[in-house]
PAGUKE-765513 format. One record per residue (C-alpha): x, y, z; residue in one letter; residue number from 1. Coordinates in nm, 3 decimals. Each point is the difference from the previous one (the first is absolute). Layout:
<atoms>
@px = X	py = Y	pz = Z	type = a	seq = NUM
...
</atoms>
This chain:
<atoms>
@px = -1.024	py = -1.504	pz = -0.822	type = x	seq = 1
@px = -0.339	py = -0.091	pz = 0.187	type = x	seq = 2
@px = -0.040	py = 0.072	pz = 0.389	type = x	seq = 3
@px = -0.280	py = 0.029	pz = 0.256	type = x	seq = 4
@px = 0.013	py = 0.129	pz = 0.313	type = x	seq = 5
@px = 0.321	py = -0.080	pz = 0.271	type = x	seq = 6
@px = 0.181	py = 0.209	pz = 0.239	type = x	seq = 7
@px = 0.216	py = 0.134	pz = -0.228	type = x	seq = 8
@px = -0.242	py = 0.037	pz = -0.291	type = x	seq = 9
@px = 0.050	py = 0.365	pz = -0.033	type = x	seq = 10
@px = 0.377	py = -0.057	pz = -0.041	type = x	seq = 11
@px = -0.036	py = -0.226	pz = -0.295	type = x	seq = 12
@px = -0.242	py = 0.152	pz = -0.155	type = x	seq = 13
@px = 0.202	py = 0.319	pz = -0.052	type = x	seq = 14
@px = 0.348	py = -0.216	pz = -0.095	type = x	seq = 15
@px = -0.264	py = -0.103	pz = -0.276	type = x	seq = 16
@px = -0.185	py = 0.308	pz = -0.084	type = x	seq = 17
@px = 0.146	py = 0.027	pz = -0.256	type = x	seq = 18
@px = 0.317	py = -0.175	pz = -0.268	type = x	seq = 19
@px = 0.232	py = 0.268	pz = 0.093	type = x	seq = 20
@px = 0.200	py = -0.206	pz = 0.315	type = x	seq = 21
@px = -0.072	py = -0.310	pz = -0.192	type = x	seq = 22
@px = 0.163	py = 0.078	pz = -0.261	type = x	seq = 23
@px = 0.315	py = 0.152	pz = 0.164	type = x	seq = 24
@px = 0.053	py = -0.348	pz = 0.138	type = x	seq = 25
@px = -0.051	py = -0.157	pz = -0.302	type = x	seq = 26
@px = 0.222	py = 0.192	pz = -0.183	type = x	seq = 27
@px = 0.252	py = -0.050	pz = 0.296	type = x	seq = 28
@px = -0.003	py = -0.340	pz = -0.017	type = x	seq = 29
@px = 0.006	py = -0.008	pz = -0.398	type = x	seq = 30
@px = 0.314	py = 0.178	pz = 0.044	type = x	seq = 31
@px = 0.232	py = -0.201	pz = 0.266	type = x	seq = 32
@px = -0.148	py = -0.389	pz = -0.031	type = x	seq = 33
@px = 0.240	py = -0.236	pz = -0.104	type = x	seq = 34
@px = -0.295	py = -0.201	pz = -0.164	type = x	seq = 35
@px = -0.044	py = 0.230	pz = -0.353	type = x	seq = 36
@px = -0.315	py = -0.248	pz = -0.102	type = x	seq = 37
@px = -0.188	py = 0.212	pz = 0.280	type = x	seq = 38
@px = -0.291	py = -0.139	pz = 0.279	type = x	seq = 39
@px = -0.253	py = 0.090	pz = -0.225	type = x	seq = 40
@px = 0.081	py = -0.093	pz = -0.289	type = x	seq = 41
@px = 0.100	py = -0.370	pz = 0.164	type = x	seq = 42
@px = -0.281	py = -0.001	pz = 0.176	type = x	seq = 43
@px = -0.251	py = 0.080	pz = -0.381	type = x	seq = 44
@px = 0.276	py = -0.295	pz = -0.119	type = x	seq = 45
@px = -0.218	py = -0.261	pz = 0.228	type = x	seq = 46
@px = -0.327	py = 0.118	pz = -0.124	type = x	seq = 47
@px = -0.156	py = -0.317	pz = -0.183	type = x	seq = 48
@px = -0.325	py = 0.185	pz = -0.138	type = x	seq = 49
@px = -0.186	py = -0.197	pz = -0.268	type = x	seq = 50
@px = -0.211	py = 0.136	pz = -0.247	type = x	seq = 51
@px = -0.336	py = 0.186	pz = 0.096	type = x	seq = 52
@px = 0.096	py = 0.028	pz = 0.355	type = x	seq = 53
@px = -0.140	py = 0.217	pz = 0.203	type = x	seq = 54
@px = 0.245	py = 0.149	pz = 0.229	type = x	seq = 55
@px = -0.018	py = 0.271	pz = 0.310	type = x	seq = 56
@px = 0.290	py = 0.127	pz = 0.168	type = x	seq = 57
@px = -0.014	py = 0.175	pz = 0.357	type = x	seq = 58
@px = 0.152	py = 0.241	pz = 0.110	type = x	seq = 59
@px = 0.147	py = 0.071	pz = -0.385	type = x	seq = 60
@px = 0.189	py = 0.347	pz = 0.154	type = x	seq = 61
@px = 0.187	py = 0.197	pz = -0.373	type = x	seq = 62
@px = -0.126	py = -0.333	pz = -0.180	type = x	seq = 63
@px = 0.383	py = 0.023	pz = -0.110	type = x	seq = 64
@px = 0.090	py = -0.342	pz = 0.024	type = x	seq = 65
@px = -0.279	py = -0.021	pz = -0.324	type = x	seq = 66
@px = 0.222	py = 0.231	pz = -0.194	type = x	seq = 67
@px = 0.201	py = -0.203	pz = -0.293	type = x	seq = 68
@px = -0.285	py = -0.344	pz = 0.050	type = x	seq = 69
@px = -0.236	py = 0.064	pz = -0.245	type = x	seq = 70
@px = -0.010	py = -0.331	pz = -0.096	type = x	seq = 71
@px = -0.099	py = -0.106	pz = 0.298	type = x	seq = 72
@px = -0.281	py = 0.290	pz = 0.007	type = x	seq = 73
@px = -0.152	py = -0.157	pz = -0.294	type = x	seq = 74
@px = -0.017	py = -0.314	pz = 0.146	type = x	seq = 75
@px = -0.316	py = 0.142	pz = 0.203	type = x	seq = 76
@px = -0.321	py = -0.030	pz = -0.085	type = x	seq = 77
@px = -0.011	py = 0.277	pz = 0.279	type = x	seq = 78
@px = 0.269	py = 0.156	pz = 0.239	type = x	seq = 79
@px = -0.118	py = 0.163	pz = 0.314	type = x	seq = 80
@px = 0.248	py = 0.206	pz = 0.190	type = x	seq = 81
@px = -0.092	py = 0.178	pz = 0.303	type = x	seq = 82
@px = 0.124	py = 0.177	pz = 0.277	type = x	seq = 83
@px = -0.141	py = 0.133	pz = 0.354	type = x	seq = 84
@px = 0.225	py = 0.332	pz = -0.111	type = x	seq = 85
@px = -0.160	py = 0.206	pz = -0.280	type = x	seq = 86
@px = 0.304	py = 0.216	pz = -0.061	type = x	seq = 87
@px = 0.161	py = -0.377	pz = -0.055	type = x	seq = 88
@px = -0.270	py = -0.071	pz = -0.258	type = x	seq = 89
@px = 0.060	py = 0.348	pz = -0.199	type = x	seq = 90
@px = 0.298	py = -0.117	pz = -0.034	type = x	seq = 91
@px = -0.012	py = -0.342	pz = -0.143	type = x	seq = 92
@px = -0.263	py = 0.091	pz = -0.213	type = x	seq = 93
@px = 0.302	py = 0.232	pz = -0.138	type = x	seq = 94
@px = 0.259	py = -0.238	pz = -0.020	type = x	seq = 95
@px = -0.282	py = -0.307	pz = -0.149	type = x	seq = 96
@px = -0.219	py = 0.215	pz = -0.199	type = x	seq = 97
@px = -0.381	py = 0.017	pz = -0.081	type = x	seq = 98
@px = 0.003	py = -0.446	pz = -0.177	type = x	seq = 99
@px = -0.342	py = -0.139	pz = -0.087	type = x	seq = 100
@px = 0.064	py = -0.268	pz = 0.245	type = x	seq = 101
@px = 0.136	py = 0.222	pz = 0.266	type = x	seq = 102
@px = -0.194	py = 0.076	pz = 0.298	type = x	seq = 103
@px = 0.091	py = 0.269	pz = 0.314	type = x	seq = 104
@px = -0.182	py = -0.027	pz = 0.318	type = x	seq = 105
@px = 0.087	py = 0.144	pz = 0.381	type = x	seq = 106
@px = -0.069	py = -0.349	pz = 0.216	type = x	seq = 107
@px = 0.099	py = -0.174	pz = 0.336	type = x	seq = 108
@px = 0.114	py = -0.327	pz = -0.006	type = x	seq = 109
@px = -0.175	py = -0.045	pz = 0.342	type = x	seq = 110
@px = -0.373	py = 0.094	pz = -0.206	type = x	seq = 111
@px = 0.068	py = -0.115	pz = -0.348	type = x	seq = 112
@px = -0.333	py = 0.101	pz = -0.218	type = x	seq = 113
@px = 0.038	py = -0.289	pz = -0.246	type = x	seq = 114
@px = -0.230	py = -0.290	pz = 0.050	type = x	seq = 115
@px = 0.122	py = -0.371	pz = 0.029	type = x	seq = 116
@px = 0.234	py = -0.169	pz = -0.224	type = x	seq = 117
@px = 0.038	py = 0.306	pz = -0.256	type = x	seq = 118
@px = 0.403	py = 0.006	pz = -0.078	type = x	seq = 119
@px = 0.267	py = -0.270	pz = -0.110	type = x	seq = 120
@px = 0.252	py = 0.211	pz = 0.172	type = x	seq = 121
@px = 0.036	py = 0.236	pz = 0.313	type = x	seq = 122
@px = 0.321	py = 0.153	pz = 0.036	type = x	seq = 123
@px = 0.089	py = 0.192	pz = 0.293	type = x	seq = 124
@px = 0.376	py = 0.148	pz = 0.020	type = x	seq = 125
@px = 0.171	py = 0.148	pz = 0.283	type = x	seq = 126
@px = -0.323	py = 0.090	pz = 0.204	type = x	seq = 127
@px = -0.112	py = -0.296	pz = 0.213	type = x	seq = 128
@px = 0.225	py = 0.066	pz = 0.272	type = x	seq = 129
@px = -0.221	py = 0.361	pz = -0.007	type = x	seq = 130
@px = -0.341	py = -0.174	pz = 0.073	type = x	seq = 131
@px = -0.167	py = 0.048	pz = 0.336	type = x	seq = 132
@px = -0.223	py = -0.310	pz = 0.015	type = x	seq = 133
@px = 0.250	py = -0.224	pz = -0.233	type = x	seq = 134
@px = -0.199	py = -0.312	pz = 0.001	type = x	seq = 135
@px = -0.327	py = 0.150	pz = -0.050	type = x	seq = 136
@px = 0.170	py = 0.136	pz = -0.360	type = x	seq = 137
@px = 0.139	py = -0.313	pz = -0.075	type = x	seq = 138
@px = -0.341	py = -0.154	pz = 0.017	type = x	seq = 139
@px = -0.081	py = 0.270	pz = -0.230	type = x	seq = 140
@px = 0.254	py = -0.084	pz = -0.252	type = x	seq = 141
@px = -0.111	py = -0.368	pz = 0.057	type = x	seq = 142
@px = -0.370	py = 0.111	pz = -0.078	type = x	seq = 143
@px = 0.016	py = 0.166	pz = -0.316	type = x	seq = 144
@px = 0.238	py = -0.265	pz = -0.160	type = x	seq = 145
@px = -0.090	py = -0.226	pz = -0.184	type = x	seq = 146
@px = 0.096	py = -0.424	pz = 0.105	type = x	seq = 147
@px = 0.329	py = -0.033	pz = -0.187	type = x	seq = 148
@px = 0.091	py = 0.349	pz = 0.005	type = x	seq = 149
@px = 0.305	py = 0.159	pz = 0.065	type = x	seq = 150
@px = 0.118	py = 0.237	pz = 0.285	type = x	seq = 151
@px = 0.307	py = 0.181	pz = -0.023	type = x	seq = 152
@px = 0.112	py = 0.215	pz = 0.302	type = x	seq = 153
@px = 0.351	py = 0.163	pz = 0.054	type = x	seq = 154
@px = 0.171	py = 0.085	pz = 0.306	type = x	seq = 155
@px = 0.316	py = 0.017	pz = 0.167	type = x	seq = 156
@px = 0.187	py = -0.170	pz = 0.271	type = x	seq = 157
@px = 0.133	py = -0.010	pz = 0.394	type = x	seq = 158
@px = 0.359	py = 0.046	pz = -0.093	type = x	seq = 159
@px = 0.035	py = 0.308	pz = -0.267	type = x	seq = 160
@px = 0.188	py = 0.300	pz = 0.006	type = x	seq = 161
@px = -0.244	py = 0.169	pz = 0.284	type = x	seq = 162
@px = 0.076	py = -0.251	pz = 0.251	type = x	seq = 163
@px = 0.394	py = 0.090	pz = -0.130	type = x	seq = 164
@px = -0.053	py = 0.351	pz = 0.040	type = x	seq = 165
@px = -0.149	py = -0.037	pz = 0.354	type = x	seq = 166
@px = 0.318	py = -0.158	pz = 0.114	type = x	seq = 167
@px = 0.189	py = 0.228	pz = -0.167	type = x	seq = 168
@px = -0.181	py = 0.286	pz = 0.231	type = x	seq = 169
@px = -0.086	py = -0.174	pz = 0.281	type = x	seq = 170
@px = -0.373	py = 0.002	pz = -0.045	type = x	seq = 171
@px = -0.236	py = -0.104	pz = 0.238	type = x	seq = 172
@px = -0.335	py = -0.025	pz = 0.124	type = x	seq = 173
@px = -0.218	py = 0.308	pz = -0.118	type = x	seq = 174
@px = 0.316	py = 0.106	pz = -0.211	type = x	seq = 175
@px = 0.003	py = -0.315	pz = -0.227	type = x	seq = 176
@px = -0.359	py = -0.124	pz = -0.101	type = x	seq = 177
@px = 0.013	py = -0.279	pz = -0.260	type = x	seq = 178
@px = -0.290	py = -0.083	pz = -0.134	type = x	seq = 179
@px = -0.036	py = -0.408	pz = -0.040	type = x	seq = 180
@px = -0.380	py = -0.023	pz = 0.000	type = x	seq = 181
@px = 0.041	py = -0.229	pz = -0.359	type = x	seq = 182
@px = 0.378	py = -0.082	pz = -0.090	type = x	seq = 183
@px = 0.147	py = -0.216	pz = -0.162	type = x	seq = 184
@px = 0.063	py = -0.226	pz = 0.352	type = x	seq = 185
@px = -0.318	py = -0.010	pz = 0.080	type = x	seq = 186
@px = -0.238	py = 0.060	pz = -0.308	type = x	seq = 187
@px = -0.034	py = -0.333	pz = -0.085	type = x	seq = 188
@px = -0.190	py = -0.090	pz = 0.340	type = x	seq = 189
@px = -0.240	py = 0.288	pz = -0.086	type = x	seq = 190
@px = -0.036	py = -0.062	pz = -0.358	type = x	seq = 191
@px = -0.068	py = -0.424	pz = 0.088	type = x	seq = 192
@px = -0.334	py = 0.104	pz = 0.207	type = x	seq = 193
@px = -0.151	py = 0.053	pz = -0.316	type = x	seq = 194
@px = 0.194	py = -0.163	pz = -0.272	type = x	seq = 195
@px = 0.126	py = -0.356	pz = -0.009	type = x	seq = 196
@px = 0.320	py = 0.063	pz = -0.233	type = x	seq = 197
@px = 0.243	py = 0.248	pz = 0.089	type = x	seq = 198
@px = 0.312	py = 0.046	pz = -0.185	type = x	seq = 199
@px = 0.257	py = 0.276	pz = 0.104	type = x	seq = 200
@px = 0.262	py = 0.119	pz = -0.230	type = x	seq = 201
@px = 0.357	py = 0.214	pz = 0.120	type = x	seq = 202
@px = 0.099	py = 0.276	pz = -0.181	type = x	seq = 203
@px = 0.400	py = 0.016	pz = 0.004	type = x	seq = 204
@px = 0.108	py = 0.367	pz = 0.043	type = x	seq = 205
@px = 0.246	py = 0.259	pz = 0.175	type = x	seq = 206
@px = 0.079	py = 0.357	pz = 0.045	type = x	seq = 207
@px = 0.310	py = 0.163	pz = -0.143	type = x	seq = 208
@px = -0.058	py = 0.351	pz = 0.119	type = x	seq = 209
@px = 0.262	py = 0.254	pz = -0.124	type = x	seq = 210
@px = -0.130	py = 0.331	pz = 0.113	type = x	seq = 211
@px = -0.059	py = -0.004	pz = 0.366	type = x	seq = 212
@px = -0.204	py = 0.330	pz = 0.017	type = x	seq = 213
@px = -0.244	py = -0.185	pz = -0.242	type = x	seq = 214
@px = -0.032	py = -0.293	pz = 0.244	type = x	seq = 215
@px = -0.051	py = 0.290	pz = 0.300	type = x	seq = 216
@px = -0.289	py = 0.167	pz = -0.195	type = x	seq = 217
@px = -0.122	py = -0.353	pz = -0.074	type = x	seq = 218
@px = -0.028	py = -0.084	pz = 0.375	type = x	seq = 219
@px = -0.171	py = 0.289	pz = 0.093	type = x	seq = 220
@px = -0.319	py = -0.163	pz = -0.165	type = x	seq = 221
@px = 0.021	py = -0.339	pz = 0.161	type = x	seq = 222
@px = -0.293	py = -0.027	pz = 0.288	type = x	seq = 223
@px = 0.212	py = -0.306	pz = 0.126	type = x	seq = 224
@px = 0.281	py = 0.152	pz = 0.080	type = x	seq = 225
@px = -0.154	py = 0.281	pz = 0.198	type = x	seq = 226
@px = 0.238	py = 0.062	pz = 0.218	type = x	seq = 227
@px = 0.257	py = 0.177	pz = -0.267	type = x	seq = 228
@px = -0.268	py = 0.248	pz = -0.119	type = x	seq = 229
@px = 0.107	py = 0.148	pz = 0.361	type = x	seq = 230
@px = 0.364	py = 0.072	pz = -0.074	type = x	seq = 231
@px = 0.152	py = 0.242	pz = -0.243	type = x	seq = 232
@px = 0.086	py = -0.050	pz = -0.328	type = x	seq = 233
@px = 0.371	py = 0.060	pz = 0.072	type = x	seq = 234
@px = -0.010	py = -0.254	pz = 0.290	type = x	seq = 235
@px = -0.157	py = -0.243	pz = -0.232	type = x	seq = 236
@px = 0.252	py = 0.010	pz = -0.239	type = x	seq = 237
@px = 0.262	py = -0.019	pz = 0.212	type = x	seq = 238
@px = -0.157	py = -0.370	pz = 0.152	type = x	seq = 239
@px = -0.023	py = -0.069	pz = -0.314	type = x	seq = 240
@px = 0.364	py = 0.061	pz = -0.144	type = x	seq = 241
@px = 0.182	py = -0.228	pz = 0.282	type = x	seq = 242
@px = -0.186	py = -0.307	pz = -0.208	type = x	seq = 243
@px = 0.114	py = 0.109	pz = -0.350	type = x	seq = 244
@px = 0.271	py = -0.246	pz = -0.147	type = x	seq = 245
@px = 0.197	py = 0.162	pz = -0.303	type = x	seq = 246
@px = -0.241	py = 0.293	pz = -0.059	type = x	seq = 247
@px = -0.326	py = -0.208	pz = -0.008	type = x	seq = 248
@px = -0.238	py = -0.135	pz = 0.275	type = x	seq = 249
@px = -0.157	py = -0.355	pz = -0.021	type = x	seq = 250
@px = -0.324	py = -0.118	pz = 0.193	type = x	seq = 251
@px = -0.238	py = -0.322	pz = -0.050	type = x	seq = 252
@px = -0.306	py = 0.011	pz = -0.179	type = x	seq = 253
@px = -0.286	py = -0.283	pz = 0.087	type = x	seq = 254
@px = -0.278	py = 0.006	pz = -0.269	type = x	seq = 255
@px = -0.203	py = -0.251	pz = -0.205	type = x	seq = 256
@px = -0.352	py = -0.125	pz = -0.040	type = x	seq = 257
@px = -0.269	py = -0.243	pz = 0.086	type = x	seq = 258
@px = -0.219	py = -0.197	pz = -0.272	type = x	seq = 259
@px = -0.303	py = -0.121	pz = 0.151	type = x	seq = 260
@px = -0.263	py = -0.212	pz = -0.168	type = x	seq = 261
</atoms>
């Protein structure tokens, strides 16, 4: 993911140091969604990238959601993934491998070093909502793509399993922090200061969670739901077991995407 400074800069810059607590969550989520297609590889399912296209993705984290596409690697003329984080970037470059028409580069969105019009396609997945001066990196996006390109950016929604969970433990104030810079309520607003067609898409999917000390030791990494990283594990669970229905929890989840062009 890219970031520049904010107040709480130092805080995501260590969640993202490096893919370890990124990909606990993944994994997490691999494990308990309802949905088995999975958000990334839906999301890589709306990719339309033609021929020769020169493609950069921000904020590219493992680069896992490229595992399994290959076809759609070859479609580049040249794929650019970068990330602010350069532990991030070890690992993609791990998971995509050394491709003549792979690139890696450290880069924030809010300073993009690519002059004018140089990519069919900017993708930029689960990170917006991280940027400190959003529509300054939107322009950016806007800059270095080309008329008649393609923007893809994931996010999630106002109505997930956090806002569940902060209900569920009576979260407030300082103890629940959401983070709805660029959701899926309001991203279109953002997105239509630069870019005259904006499409969103819903991804359709649920948690079936049958372990509830996995969901506890998933928690503990959410910066939105603050507030529970101050009780004990034991008290967590025990919140947590008066909403399981026949051995399993179920919460909400809110994702999709926006296509801008």
């Amino acid at each position: 993911m890219n970031i520049g400074s904010s107040n709480d800069e130092a805080a995501v810059k260590a969640q993202y140091a490096n893919s370890n607590s990124l990909s606990t969550r993944i994994n997490f989520h691999e494990l308990y969604s309802t949905n088995k297609q999975g958000y990334g590889n839906w999301i890589m399912s709306n990719y339309e990238i033609p021929e020769g296209a020169k493609v950069l993705e921000l904020g590219c984290g493992t680069g896992a959601s490229w595992i399994g596409h290959d076809d759609l690697i070859a479609k580049c003329d040249k794929l650019l993934l970068t990330d602010f984080s350069e532990g991030m970037l070890e690992t993609c470059k791990k998971n995509v491998g050394e491709r003549d028409n792979v690139e890696y580069m450290q880069a924030d969105i809010q300073d993009l070093p690519f002059e004018d019009n140089s990519f069919d396609i900017v993708i930029a997945n689960a990170m917006l909502y991280h940027i400190p001066d959003l529509d300054k990196g939107v322009r950016e996006v806007r800059r270095v793509l080309k008329d008649g390109g393609t923007f893809y950016a994931s996010t999630y929604g106002e109505n997930g399993f956090s806002e569940e969970l902060a209900k569920w433990f009576d979260l407030g104030g300082e103890a629940f922090m959401p983070n709805h810079n660029f959701t899926l309520v309001n991203g279109k607003d953002i997105l239509g200061k630069q870019f005259s067609d904006v499409q969103v898409l819903f991804y359709k999917d649920s948690f079936h969670i049958t372990n509830v000390e996995d969901l506890a030791d998933y928690l503990q990494s959410l910066k939105a739901l603050h507030g529970i990283g101050s009780l004990s594990r034991e008290k967590t669970i025990e919140v947590l077991l008066t909403h399981e229905v026949n051995g399993a929890i179920d919460l909400p989840k809110d994702y999709g995407m926006f296509i801008a062009r």
